[in-house]
C-alpha positions as CSV (number, residue, x, y, z in Angstrom):
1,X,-27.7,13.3,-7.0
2,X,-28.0,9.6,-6.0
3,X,-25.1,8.2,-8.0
4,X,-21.5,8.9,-9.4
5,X,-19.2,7.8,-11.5
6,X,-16.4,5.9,-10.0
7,X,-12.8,5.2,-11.8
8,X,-11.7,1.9,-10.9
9,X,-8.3,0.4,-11.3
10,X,-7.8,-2.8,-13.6
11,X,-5.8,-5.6,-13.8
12,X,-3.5,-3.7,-16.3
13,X,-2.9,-0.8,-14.5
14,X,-2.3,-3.3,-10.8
15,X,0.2,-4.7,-13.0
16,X,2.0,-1.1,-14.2
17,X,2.0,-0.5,-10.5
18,X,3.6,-3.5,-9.3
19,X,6.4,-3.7,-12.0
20,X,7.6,0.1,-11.3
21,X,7.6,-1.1,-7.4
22,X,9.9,-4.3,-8.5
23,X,12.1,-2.6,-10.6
24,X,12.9,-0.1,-8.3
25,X,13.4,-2.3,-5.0
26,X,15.6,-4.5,-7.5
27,X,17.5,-1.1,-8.4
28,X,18.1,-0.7,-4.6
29,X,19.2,-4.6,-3.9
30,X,16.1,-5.4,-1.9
31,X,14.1,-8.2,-1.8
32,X,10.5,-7.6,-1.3
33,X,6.4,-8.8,-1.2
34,X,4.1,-5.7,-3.3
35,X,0.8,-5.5,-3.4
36,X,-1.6,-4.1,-5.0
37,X,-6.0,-3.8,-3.9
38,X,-8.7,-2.3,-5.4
39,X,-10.6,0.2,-3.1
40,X,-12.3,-2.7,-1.3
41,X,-9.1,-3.9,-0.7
42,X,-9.3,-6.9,-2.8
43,X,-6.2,-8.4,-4.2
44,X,-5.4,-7.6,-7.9
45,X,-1.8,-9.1,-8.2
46,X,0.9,-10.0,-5.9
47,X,4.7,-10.8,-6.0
48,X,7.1,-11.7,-4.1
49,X,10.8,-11.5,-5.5
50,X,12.6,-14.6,-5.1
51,X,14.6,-14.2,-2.0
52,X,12.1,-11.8,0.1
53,X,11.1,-13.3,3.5
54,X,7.7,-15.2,3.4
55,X,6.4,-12.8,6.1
56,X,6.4,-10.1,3.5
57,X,3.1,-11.5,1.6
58,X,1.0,-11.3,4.4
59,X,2.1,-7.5,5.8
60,X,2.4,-6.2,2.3
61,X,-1.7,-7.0,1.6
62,X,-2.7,-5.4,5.1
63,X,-0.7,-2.4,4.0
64,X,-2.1,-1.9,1.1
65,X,-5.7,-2.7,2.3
66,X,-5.6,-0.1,5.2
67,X,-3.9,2.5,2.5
68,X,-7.1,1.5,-0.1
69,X,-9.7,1.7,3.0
70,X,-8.0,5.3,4.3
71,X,-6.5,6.4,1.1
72,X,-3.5,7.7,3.6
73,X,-0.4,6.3,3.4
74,X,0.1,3.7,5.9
75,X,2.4,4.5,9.4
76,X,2.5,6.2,12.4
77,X,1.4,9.6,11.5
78,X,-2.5,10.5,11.3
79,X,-4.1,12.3,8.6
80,X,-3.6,15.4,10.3
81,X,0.4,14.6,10.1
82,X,0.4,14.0,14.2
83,X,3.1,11.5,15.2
84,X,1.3,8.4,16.9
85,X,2.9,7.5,20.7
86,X,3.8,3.6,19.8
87,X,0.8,2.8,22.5
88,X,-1.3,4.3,20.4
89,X,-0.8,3.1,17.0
90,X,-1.0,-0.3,18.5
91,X,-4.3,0.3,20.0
92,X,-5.7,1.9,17.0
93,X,-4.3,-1.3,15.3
94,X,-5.8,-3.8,17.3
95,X,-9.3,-1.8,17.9
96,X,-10.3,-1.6,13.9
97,X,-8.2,-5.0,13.2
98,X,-5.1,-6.4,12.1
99,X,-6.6,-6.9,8.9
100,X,-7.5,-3.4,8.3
101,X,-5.3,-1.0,10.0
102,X,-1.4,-0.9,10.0
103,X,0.2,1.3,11.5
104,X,4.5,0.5,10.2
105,X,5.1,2.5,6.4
106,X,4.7,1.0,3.7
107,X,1.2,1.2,2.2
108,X,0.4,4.2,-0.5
109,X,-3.0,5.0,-1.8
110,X,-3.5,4.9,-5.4
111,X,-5.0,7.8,-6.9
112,X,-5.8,9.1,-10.0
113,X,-7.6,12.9,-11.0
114,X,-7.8,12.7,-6.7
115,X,-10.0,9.6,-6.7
116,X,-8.0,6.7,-4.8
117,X,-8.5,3.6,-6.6
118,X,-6.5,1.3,-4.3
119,X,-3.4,0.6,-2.5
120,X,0.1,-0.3,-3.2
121,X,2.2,-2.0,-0.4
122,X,5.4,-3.0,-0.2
123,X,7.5,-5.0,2.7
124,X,10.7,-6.2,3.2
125,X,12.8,-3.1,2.8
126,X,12.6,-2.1,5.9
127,X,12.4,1.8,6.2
128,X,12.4,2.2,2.3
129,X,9.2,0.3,2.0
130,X,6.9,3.7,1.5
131,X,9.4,5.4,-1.1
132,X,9.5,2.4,-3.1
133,X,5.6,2.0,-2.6
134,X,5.2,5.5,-3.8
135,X,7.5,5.1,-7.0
136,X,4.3,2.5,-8.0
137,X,1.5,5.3,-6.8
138,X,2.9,7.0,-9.2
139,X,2.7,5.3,-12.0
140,X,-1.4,5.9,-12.5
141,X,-1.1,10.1,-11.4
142,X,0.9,10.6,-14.8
Protein backbone atom coordinates (compact mmCIF):
# COMPACT_ATOMS: atom_id res chain seq x y z
CA UNK A 1 0.00 0.00 0.00
CA UNK A 2 1.47 3.39 -0.86
CA UNK A 3 -0.95 5.52 1.13
CA UNK A 4 -3.03 5.77 4.43
CA UNK A 5 -5.48 7.52 5.95
CA UNK A 6 -4.34 9.92 8.49
CA UNK A 7 -6.71 11.49 11.40
CA UNK A 8 -5.72 14.99 12.00
CA UNK A 9 -6.64 17.24 14.78
CA UNK A 10 -8.65 20.57 14.14
CA UNK A 11 -8.92 23.75 15.42
CA UNK A 12 -12.04 22.59 17.36
CA UNK A 13 -10.66 19.75 19.02
CA UNK A 14 -6.90 22.19 19.84
CA UNK A 15 -9.41 24.20 21.50
CA UNK A 16 -11.32 21.25 23.69
CA UNK A 17 -7.75 20.41 24.60
CA UNK A 18 -6.58 23.64 25.77
CA UNK A 19 -9.81 24.59 27.79
CA UNK A 20 -9.70 21.15 29.87
CA UNK A 21 -5.79 22.05 30.54
CA UNK A 22 -6.98 25.83 31.71
CA UNK A 23 -9.67 24.76 33.77
CA UNK A 24 -7.80 22.39 35.54
CA UNK A 25 -4.46 24.43 36.25
CA UNK A 26 -7.11 27.22 37.34
CA UNK A 27 -8.76 24.47 39.69
CA UNK A 28 -5.21 23.99 41.16
CA UNK A 29 -4.31 27.93 41.54
CA UNK A 30 -1.73 27.89 38.87
CA UNK A 31 -0.84 30.16 36.34
CA UNK A 32 0.23 28.67 33.19
CA UNK A 33 1.32 28.90 29.10
CA UNK A 34 -0.64 25.56 27.06
CA UNK A 35 -0.09 24.52 23.94
CA UNK A 36 -1.31 22.69 21.56
CA UNK A 37 0.58 21.37 17.70
CA UNK A 38 -0.54 19.40 15.09
CA UNK A 39 1.83 16.34 14.38
CA UNK A 40 4.25 18.69 12.47
CA UNK A 41 4.34 20.55 15.43
CA UNK A 42 2.62 23.54 14.17
CA UNK A 43 0.79 25.83 16.44
CA UNK A 44 -3.01 25.47 16.61
CA UNK A 45 -3.84 27.74 19.61
CA UNK A 46 -2.11 29.06 22.56
CA UNK A 47 -2.80 30.79 25.92
CA UNK A 48 -1.36 32.12 28.47
CA UNK A 49 -3.50 32.76 31.71
CA UNK A 50 -3.08 36.22 32.88
CA UNK A 51 -0.50 36.11 35.56
CA UNK A 52 1.75 33.10 34.13
CA UNK A 53 5.42 34.10 33.54
CA UNK A 54 6.15 35.14 29.89
CA UNK A 55 8.82 32.36 29.75
CA UNK A 56 6.04 29.86 29.78
CA UNK A 57 4.94 30.66 25.93
CA UNK A 58 8.07 29.77 24.62
CA UNK A 59 8.77 26.25 26.78
CA UNK A 60 5.20 25.28 26.49
CA UNK A 61 5.44 25.12 22.36
CA UNK A 62 8.89 23.19 22.48
CA UNK A 63 7.12 20.74 24.76
CA UNK A 64 4.45 20.12 22.91
CA UNK A 65 6.46 20.03 19.53
CA UNK A 66 8.94 17.29 20.88
CA UNK A 67 5.76 15.35 22.41
CA UNK A 68 3.90 15.73 18.61
CA UNK A 69 7.45 14.77 16.80
CA UNK A 70 7.99 11.62 19.50
CA UNK A 71 4.49 11.03 20.51
CA UNK A 72 6.13 10.31 24.20
CA UNK A 73 5.55 12.43 26.75
CA UNK A 74 8.08 14.91 27.21
CA UNK A 75 10.94 14.50 30.38
CA UNK A 76 13.67 12.61 31.48
CA UNK A 77 12.65 9.11 30.96
CA UNK A 78 13.19 7.40 27.41
CA UNK A 79 10.63 5.39 25.70
CA UNK A 80 11.85 2.45 27.16
CA UNK A 81 11.01 4.08 30.73
CA UNK A 82 15.07 4.43 31.53
CA UNK A 83 15.72 7.44 33.73
CA UNK A 84 18.04 9.95 31.78
CA UNK A 85 21.53 11.01 33.94
CA UNK A 86 20.91 15.06 33.73
CA UNK A 87 24.22 14.91 31.28
CA UNK A 88 22.42 13.12 29.22
CA UNK A 89 19.19 14.63 28.70
CA UNK A 90 21.06 17.80 28.12
CA UNK A 91 23.06 16.39 25.35
CA UNK A 92 20.28 14.68 23.73
CA UNK A 93 18.64 18.20 24.06
CA UNK A 94 21.22 20.16 22.51
CA UNK A 95 22.23 17.33 19.72
CA UNK A 96 18.51 17.20 17.97
CA UNK A 97 17.79 21.01 19.03
CA UNK A 98 16.26 23.15 21.50
CA UNK A 99 13.48 23.51 19.21
CA UNK A 100 12.72 19.92 19.02
CA UNK A 101 13.66 17.98 22.00
CA UNK A 102 12.85 18.76 25.71
CA UNK A 103 13.77 16.95 28.01
CA UNK A 104 11.76 18.78 31.72
CA UNK A 105 7.76 17.19 31.88
CA UNK A 106 5.34 18.72 30.59
CA UNK A 107 4.53 17.80 26.95
CA UNK A 108 1.81 14.87 26.20
CA UNK A 109 1.07 13.38 22.92
CA UNK A 110 -2.31 13.55 21.66
CA UNK A 111 -3.80 10.51 20.48
CA UNK A 112 -6.82 9.28 19.27
CA UNK A 113 -7.82 5.24 18.20
CA UNK A 114 -3.57 5.04 18.87
CA UNK A 115 -2.77 7.55 16.14
CA UNK A 116 -0.99 10.76 17.86
CA UNK A 117 -2.31 13.77 16.27
CA UNK A 118 -0.30 16.29 18.20
CA UNK A 119 0.93 17.58 21.38
CA UNK A 120 -0.32 19.37 24.46
CA UNK A 121 2.14 21.27 26.65
CA UNK A 122 1.80 23.03 29.54
CA UNK A 123 4.44 25.29 31.69
CA UNK A 124 4.40 27.08 34.65
CA UNK A 125 3.28 24.62 37.20
CA UNK A 126 6.22 23.41 37.92
CA UNK A 127 6.13 19.52 38.60
CA UNK A 128 2.30 19.39 37.89
CA UNK A 129 2.85 20.54 34.36
CA UNK A 130 2.49 16.76 32.79
CA UNK A 131 -0.74 15.85 34.89
CA UNK A 132 -2.32 18.90 33.95
CA UNK A 133 -1.12 18.32 30.31
CA UNK A 134 -2.55 14.91 30.34
CA UNK A 135 -6.07 16.04 31.83
CA UNK A 136 -6.09 17.84 28.02
CA UNK A 137 -4.75 14.49 26.17
CA UNK A 138 -7.46 13.19 27.31
CA UNK A 139 -10.04 15.01 26.11
CA UNK A 140 -9.72 13.51 22.33
CA UNK A 141 -9.16 9.46 23.73
CA UNK A 142 -12.91 9.61 24.95
Amino acid sequence: MDTESVLKLTREGATKVMDAVLKEAESRGRNVGVAVVDTGGHLLVFSRMDNASLTTISVAQNKARCAAFTGFPTGKKSKAGNERSDHHALAITLAAGTDKMVTMQGGVPIKVKGQVVGGVAVSGAGHSDGEIAQIGAAVLEA
